[in-house]
C-alpha positions as a LaTeX table, in Angstrom:
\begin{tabular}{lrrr}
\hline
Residue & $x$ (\AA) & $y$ (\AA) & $z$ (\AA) \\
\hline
Unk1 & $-4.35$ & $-6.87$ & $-15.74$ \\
Unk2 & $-3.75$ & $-4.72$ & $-12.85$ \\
Unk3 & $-1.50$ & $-4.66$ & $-9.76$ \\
Unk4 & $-2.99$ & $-6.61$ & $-6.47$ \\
Unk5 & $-0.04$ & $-5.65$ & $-4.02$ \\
Unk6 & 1.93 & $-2.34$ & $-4.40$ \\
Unk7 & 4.96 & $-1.28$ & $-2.56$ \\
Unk8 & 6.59 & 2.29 & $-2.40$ \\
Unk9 & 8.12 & 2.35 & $-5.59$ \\
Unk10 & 4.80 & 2.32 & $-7.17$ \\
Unk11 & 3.13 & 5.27 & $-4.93$ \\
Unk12 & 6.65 & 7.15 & $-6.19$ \\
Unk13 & 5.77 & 6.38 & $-9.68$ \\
Unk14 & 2.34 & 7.50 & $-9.57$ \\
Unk15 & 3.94 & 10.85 & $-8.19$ \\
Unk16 & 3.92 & 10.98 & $-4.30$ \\
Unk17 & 6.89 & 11.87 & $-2.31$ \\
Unk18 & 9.10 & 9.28 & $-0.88$ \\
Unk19 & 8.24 & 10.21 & 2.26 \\
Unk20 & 4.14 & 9.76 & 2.02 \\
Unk21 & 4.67 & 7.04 & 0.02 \\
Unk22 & 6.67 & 5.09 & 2.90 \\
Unk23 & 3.43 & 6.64 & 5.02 \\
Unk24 & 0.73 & 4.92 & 3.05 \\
Unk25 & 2.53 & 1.57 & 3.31 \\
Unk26 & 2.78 & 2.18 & 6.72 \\
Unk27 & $-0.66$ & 3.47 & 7.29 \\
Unk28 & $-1.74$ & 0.60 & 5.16 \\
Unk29 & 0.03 & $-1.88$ & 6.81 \\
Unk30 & $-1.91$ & $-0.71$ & 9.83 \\
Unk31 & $-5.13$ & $-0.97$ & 8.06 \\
Unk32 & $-4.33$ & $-4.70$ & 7.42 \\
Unk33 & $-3.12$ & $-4.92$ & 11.16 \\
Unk34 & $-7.02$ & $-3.48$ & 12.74 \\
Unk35 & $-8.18$ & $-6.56$ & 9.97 \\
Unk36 & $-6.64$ & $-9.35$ & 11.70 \\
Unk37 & $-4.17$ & $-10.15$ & 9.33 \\
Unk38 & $-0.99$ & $-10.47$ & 11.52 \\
Unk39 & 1.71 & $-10.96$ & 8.79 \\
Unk40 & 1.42 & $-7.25$ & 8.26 \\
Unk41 & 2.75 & $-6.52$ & 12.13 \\
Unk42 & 6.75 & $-6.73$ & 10.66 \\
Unk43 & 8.06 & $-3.28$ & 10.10 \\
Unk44 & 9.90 & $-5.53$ & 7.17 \\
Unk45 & 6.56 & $-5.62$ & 5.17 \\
Unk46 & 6.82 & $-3.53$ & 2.70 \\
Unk47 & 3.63 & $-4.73$ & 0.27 \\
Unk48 & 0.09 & $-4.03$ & 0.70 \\
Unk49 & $-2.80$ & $-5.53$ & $-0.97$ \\
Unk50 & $-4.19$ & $-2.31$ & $-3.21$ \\
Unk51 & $-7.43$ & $-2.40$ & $-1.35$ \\
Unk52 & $-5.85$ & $-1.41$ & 1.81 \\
Unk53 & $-4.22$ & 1.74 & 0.12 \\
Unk54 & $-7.60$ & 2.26 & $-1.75$ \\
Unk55 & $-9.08$ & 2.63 & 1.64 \\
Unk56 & $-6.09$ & 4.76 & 2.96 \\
Unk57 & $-6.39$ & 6.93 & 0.50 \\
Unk58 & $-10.16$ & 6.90 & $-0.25$ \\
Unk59 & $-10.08$ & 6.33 & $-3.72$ \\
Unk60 & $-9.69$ & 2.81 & $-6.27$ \\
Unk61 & $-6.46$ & 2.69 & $-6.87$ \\
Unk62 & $-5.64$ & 0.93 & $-10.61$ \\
Unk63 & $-1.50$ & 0.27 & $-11.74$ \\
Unk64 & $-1.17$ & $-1.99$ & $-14.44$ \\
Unk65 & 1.30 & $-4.51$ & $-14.67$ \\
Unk66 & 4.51 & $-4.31$ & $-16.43$ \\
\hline
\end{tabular}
């Protein structure tokens, strides 16, 4: 089974920086934002569904579960 939502930590793991990870959540976050989906307007959010960092980043993005 694989991952839905990510958050930083799992960007880290996967081997970006701290720094571009918090930039893809953000990035992301706007993504979901030019959607229509509203929850993602708190700087607090700090999930995204995985297809809004697949489209960030241009690529399918696959974590599985612990």
């Amino acid at each position: 089974m694989y991952k839905q939502i990510i958050n930083k930590d799992d960007l880290v793991k996967l081997g970006y920086s701290d720094y571009m990870a918090k930039e893809i959540i953000r990035l992301s976050r706007l993504y979901m934002l030019q959607c229509g989906h509203r929850y993602y307007e708190s700087r607090k959010v700090s999930t995204v569904p995985v297809i809004a960092i697949s489209e960030i980043l241009g690529f399918e993005l696959k974590i599985k579960e612990d």
